[in-house]
C-alpha positions in Angstrom: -202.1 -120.9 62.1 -200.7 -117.6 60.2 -204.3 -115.9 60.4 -203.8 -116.4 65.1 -201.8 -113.3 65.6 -203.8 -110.6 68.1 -207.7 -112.8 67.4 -205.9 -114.9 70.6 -204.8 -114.5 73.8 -201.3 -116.4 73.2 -199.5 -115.9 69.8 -196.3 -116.7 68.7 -193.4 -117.2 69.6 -192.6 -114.2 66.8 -188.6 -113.6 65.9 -187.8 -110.0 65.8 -184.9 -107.6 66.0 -186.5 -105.8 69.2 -187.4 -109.1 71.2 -185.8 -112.0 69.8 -188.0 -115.0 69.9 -190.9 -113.8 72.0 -194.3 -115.1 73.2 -197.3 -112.5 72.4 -199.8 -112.4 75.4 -202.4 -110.2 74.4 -204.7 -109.1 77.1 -208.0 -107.9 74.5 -207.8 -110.6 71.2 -210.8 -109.6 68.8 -212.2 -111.6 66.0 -210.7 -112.1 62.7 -212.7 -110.1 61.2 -211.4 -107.0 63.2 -207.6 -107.5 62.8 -205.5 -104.1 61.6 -205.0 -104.2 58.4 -200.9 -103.7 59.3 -200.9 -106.2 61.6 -197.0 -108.0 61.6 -197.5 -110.9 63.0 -200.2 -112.0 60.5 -197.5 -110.5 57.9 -195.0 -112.1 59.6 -197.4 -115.5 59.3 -195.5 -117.1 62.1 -198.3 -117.1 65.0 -198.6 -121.1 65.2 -200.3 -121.4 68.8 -203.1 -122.4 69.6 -205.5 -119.7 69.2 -207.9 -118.7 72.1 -210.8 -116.6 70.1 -212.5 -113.8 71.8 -216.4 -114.9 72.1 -217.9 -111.2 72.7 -215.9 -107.1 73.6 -215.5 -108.5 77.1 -211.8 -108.2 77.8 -211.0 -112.2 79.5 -210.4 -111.9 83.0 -206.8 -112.3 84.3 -206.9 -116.2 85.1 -208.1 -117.0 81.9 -205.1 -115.1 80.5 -202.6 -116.2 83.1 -204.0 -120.0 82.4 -203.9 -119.8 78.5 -200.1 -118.6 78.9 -199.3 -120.7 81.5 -200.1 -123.9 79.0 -198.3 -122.9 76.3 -195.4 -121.7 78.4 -194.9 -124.9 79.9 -195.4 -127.1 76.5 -192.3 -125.2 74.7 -190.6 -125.7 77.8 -191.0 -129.1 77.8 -190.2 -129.3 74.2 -187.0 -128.0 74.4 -187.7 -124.8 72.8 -186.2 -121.0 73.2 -187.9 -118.3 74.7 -186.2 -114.7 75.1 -189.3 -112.9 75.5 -192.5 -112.8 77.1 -194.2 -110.0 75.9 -197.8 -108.3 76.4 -198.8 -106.3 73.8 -202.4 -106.3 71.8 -204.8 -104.5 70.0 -206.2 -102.8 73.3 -202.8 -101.0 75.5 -202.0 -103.8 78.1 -202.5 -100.7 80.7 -206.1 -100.5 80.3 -206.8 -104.0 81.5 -208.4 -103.5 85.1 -205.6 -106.7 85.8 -202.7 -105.7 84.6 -201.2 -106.0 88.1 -202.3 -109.9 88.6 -201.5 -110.6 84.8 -197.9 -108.9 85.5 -197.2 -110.9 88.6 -198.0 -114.3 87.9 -196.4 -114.2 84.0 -193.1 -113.5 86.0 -193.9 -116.7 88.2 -194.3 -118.3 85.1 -191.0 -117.2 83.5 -189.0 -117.7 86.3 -190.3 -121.2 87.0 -189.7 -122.1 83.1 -187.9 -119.7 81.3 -185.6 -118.2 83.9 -183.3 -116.3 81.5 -186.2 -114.8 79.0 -187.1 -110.7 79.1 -190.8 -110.0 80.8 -191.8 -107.6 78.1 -194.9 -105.0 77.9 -195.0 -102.9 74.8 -197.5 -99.9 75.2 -198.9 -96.6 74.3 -198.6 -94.8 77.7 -201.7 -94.5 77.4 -203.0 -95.2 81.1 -199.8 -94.2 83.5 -202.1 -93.0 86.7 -203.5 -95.4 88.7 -201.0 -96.7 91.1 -201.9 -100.5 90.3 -200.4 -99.6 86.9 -197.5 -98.1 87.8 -196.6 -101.1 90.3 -197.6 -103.6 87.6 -194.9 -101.4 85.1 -192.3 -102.2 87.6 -192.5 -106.1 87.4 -191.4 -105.9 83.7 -187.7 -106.4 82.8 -188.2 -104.1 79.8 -191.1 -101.8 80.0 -191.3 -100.6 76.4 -193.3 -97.0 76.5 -194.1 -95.0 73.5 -193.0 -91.5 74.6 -192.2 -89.4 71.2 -193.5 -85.7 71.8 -190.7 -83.0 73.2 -193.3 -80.7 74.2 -196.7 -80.2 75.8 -198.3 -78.9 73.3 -196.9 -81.5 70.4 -198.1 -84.0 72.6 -201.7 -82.8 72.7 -201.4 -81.7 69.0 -200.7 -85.6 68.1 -202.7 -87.3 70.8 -205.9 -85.0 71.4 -205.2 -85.6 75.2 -204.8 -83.0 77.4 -201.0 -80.9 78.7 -201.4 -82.2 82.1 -201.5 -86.0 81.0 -198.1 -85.3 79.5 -196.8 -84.6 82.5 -198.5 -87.3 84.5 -197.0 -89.7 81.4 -193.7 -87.6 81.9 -193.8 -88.6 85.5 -194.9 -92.3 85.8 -191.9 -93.1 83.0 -189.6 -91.2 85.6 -190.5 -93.8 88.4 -189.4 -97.0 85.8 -185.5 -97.7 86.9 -185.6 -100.1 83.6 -188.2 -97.6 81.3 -187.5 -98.7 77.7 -189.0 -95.8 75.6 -190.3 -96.7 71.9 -190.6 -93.6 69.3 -191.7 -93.0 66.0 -191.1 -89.7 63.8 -193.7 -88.9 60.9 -194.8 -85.4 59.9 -196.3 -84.0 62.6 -193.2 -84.5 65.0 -189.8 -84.5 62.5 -189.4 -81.1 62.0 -186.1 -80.8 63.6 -186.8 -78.6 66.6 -189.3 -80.8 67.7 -186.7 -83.7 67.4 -184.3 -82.0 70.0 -186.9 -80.8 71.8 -187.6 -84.4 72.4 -183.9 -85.6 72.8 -184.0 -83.2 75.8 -187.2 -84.6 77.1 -185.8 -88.0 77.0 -182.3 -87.0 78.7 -184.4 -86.2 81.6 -186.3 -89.2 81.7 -183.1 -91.5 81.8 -184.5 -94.6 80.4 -182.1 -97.5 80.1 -182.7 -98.1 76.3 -184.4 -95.8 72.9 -185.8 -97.8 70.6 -186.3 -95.6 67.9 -189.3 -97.1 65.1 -188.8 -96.3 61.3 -191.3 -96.8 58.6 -188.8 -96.6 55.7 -187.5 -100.6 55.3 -184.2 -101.9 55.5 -181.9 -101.1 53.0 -183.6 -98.5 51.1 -182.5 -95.7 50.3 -184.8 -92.8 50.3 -188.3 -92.6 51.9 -191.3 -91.4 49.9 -193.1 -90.7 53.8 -192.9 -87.4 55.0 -191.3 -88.9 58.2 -187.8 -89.0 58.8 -185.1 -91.0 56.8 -183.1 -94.3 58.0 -180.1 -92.2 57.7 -181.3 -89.4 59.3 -183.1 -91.3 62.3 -179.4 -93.6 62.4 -177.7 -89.8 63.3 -180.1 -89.0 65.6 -179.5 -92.6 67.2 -176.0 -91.6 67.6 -176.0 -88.4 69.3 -177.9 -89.7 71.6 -175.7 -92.8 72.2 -172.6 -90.1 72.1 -174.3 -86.9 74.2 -176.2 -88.5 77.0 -174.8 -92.0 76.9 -178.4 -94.1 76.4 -177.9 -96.6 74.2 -180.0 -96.2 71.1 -181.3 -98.2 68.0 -183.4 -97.4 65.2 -184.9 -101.0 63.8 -186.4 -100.6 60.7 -189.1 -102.8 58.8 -187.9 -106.3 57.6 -189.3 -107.4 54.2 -191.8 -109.6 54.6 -190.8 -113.5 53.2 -193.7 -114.1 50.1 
């Protein structure tokens, strides 16, 4: 079922660089019609579950998502399969679902009844780092993965139309994460290079256990035509921050897709 991907609650499991094989649960599936038109996991063509097809823009409540993982966590189970991710992530940021908390906690009963040794995984946009429920529910995850890729206040607003004091709230809640994972991305509103140290400072003070640093330009290829920043140049920022403040750092570029 190629076309499941982010149209269902449960996708997957995916193989990637970032996750290994990983189970999608995504909080807000749309319709078909409504999928991204860069969506990798339709790319990919690998999302063979069972699809669970949002019916209207309600977002399902949490037992409906907990449930839908719940069965097909337990079927690959009993089929012998590998899991080494659970991961939330969708077309709406997992931190806007009123749940999130409930979701969180009973997807790491689930894993540790099942899958003891696989990654609870949430991939977001910091977009929604206030409300206390959140920030507990952030905590529950073995690898938080948070976008955070602005050095400055006002690069933040600039790229995000949000306001300086959410950067610092945002700032703040990733502080609190003892295993923050932070995902970035440089394109040509943040790769001019003081804005890149300007962020590698930012991010020493955050201490997050792991960069994961996002390039557009695919494997191999040498030369972007993007105004973002090179393989080679993001692999040299990878390393001075592996060598200067001692986080590891990887940049995983796009795999080409099989025909």
């Amino acid at each position: 079922m190629a076309n499941a991907a982010f149209h269902s609650i449960v996708f997957g499991p995916v193989k990637s660089r970032r996750l290994g094989i990983s189970l999608g649960i995504n909080p807000a599936p749309n319709s078909r019609e409504n999928c991204p038109p860069n969506c990798v996991i339709c790319a990919k063509g690998t999302a063979d579950s069972v699809p669970i097809l949002a019916r209207s823009n309600q977002l399902p409540s949490a037992g409906v998502i907990v449930t839908s993982a719940a069965r097909t966590i337990i079927e690959r189970n009993k089929a012998g399969e590998k899991l080494e991710s659970v991961t939330v992530i969708g077309n709406l940021d997992a931190t806007l679902h009123p749940n999130l908390l409930e979701i969180a906690e009973n997807l790491r009963d689930l894993r540790n009844k099942w899958f003891p040794k696989a990654d609870l995984s949430l991939i977001s946009e910091s977009t929604n780092l206030g409300p206390d429920e959140v920030r507990r529910a952030l905590r529950i995850f073995d690898r938080p993965i948070m976008r955070f890729e602005w050095g400055t206040q006002k690069l933040f607003t600039a790229m995000t139309g949000r306001p300086a004091a959410d950067y610092k709230s945002i700032s703040e809640a990733l502080t609190a994460l003892d295993r923050l994972v932070i995902q970035a991305s440089f394109g040509p509103q943040n790769s001019a290079e003081a804005d890149v140290k300007a962020w590698a400072k930012k991010v020493e003070e955050l201490r997050p256990k792991e960069i994961q640093i996002l390039s557009s330009e695919p494997a191999g290829k040498k030369g972007s035509k993007s105004k973002g920043l090179s393989n080679a140049k993001l692999e040299e920022i990878a390393s001075s921050i592996s060598e200067t403040v001692g986080i590891s750092t990887t940049v995983y570029t796009l795999e080409t897709q099989p025909a």
